[in-house]
N, C-alpha and C positions, 0 to 999 in steps of 0.2 A: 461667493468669494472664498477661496479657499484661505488657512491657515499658513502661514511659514512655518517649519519644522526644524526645531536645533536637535543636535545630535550633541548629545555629553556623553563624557567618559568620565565611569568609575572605576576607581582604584582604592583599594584597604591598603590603610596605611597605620599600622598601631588599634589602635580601637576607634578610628575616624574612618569614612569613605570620603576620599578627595574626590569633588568632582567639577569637572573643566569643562567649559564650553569652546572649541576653537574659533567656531565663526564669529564669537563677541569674544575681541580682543581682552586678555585680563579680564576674565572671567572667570573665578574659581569659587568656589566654597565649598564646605563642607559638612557631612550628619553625622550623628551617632550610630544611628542605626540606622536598615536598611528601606523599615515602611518610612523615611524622612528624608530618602536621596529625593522624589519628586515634589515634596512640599518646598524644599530648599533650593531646588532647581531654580522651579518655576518664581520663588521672592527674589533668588539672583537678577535673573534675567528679566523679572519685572522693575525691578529697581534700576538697572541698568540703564534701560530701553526707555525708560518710563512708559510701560504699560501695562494694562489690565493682564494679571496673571492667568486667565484662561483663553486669550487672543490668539495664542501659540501652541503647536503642539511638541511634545517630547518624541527625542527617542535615544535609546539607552545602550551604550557599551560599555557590557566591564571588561575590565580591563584583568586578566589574571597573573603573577607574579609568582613564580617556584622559587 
């Protein structure tokens, strides 16, 4: 059985990385730093969904801003 795969987008915003899920409605949260955008993903999107946080796989856009 294979995994579902969210795609989130990061963006630096001040000294945070905002980051959004589209396909889970109101979906966002956000890290300090950058090794804690996939630990925060994945407690979003486990909380959300109510499921075990290694169920699902990541994948990551950032988003860049000039």
């Amino acid at each position: 059985m294979s995994k579902t795969t969210y795609k989130a987008t990061i963006e630096k915003s001040g000294k945070f990385w905002v980051i959004s899920v589209p396909a889970i409605r109101l979906l966002h949260t956000q890290a300090l730093s950058e090794n804690m955008i996939e630990f925060m993903t994945r407690d979003a999107i486990s909380m959300m969904l109510e499921v075990d946080p290694t169920s699902f796989e990541l994948e990551f856009e950032f988003i860049v801003t000039y």
